[in-house]
N, C-alpha and C positions, 0 to 999 in steps of 0.2 A: 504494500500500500504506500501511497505518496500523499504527504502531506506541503502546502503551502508554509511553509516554515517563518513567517512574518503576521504580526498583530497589529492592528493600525499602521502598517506600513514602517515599521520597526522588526527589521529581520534580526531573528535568535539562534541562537548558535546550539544545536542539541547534544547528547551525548547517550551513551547506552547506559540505564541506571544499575543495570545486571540484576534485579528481584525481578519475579515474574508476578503479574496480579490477576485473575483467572486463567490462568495456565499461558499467558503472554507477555511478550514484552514491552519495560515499562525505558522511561527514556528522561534524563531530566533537563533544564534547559541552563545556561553559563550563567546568565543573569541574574536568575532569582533561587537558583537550585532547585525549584521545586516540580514535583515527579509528574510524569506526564503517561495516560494511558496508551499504547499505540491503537488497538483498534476504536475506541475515541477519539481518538485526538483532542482528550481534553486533560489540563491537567486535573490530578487528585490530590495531590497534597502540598503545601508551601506556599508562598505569598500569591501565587499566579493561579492558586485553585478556584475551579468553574472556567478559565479560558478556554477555546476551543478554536482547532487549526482547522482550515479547510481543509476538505479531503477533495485530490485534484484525481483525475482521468488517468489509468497505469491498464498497462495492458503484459500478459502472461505469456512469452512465447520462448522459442528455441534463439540462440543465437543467430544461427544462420539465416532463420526466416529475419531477424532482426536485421540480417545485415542486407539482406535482402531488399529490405522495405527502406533502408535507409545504409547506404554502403557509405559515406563520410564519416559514420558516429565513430568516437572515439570512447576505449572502455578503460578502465582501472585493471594496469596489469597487476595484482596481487597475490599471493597463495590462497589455494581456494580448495573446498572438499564438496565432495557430492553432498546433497541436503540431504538425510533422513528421512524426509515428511515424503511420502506421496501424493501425491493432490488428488487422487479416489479417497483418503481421509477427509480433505476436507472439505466446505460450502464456500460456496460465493457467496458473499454479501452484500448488498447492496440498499442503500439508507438516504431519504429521502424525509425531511424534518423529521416528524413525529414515527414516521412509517419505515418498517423498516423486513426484510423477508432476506431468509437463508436459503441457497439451493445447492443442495449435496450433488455432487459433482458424482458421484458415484450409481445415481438415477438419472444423469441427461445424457440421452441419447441422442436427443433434436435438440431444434433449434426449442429456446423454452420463449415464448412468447408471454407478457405478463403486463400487470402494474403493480407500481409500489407507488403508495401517495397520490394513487391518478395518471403517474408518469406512464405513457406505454412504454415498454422495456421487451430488448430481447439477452437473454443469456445464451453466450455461444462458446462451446467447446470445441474445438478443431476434432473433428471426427476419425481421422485417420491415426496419429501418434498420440492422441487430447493428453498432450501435454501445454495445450496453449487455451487460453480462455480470454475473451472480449466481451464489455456489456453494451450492447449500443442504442440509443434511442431512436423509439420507432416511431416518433415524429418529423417528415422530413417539414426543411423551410416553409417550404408550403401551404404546409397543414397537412398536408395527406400522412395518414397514421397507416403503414406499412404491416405486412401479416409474412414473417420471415419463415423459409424451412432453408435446408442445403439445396444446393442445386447437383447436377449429374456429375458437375465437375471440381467437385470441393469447396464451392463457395457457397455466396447464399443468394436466394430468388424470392424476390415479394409474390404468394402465391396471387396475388389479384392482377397484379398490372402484369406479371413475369420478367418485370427489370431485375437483372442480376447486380448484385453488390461485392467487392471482394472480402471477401471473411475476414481478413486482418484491417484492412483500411478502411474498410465502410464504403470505399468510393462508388461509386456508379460506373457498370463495363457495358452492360447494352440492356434496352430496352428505352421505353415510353418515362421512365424517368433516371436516365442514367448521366442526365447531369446535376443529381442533386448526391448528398453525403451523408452516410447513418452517424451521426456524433457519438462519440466514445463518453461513458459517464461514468464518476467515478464509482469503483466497487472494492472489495478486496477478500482475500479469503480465509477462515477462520476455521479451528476446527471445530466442528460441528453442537458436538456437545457441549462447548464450550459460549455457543452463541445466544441462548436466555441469560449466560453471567453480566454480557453487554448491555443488551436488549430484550429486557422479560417480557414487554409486551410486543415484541414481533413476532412474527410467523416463519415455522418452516416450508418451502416449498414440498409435495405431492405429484408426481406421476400421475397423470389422470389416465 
C-alpha cells in the first residue's frame, strides 16, 4: 500500500516502528515520534494521534510486466528475499469513507465487479500467473458505468459496448469507447482474518 506521506502540505519523514498492531505493520513519523497504523494510515498513538495519510492508487504486479509498462523506471538495487506471504492468503481491500469491503483473493476467478460506498469498482486479478492485482473504477469520464469480465486475450472487455481495456493500464485498445481510461483507485491487501481488526463494520466479499 502507498500512502501520501504529507499533512497540510508539510511532508514527514517515516520510519518502521518494528511492533506489529493487529498482526501488521506499524511505522512512526521523525517529527513527533508518534506511531502510525499502516493499513490506516492513521496514527494511534503520540502527539499526531487521529491524523490520517491519504491512501494513493498502487498496483501488484511482476517486474517484468512493470518494466514493460514502463521501461525508464529506475528500482533500489538492495538485498532482497522472497516474501513468505502468498497472496491466495490474503484480501484486497479496498475503503471508500465510511465503507469499506475485503475480497479474498483466493475466491476470484473473474473479473469481481462491485461497489463500495456507491463507487462502481472492478477487482482484477491477472488470470494466468494472478500474481498481479489492479482495482479500477468503472466509471469512465463520461458517465458510462462499465460491466468488466477478461476478454479471449488476457485483458479485459466491457460486456455491453465490447471495448477492450488493457488489464494492467486500464487504457482503451478497441472498440466504441476505446478512447476513454479505467482509473486505478487506491486498495491494498491485508490478511484476511485480520481485516474486522481494521474495519469491524465492513464486509467480506462472496462468490455468488
Amino acid at each position: 500500500m502507498v500512502h501520501r506521506r504529507s499533512i497540510n502540505d508539510q511532508v514527514i519523514v517515516f520510519g518502521n516502528q518494528g511492533a506489529l498492531w493487529g498482526n501488521a505493520m506499524t511505522m512512526f513519523d521523525h517529527e513527533t515520534g508518534s506511531v502510525w497504523s499502516q493499513p490506516l494510515g492513521e496514527a494511534i498513538l503520540g502527539p499526531a494521534r487521529g491524523a490520517t495519510l491519504d491512501l494513493l492508487p498502487s498496483t501488484l504486479t511482476t517486474w517484468g510486466e512493470w518494466r514493460r509498462m514502463h521501461p525508464d523506471t529506475k528500482a533500489l538495487d538492495a538485498p532482497g528475499r522472497p516474501s513468505g506471504f502468498a497472496l491466495d492468503q490474503m484480501s484486497i481491500v479496498v475503503v471508500f469513507n465510511e465503507d469499506s469491503a475485503a475480497y479474498p483473493v483466493k475466491d476470484i476467478t473473474q473479473v469481481v465487479n462491485d461497489f463500495v460506498d456507491g463507487v462502481p469498482i472492478a477487482v482484477v486479478i491477472e488470470p494466468e500467473e494472478r500474481v498481479s492485482w489492479t482495482v479500477f473504477s468503472r466509471t469512465l469520464d463520461d458517465g458510462v458505468i462499465v460491466q468488466l469480465a477478461f476478454s479471449d486475450d488476457g485483458n479485459l472487455v466491457d460486456t455491453v459496448s465490447g471495448t477492450m481495456f488493457h488489464i494492467s493500464r486500464g487504457t482503451g485498445i478497441e472498440g466504441p469507447l476505446a478512447d476513454q481510461i479505467l482509473d486505478q483507485l487506491p486498495a491494498f491487501t491485508s490478511f484476511t482474518k485480520d481485516y474486522f481488526t481494521f474495519y469491524p463494520d465492513g464486509r467480506i466479499w462472496e462468490r455468488g
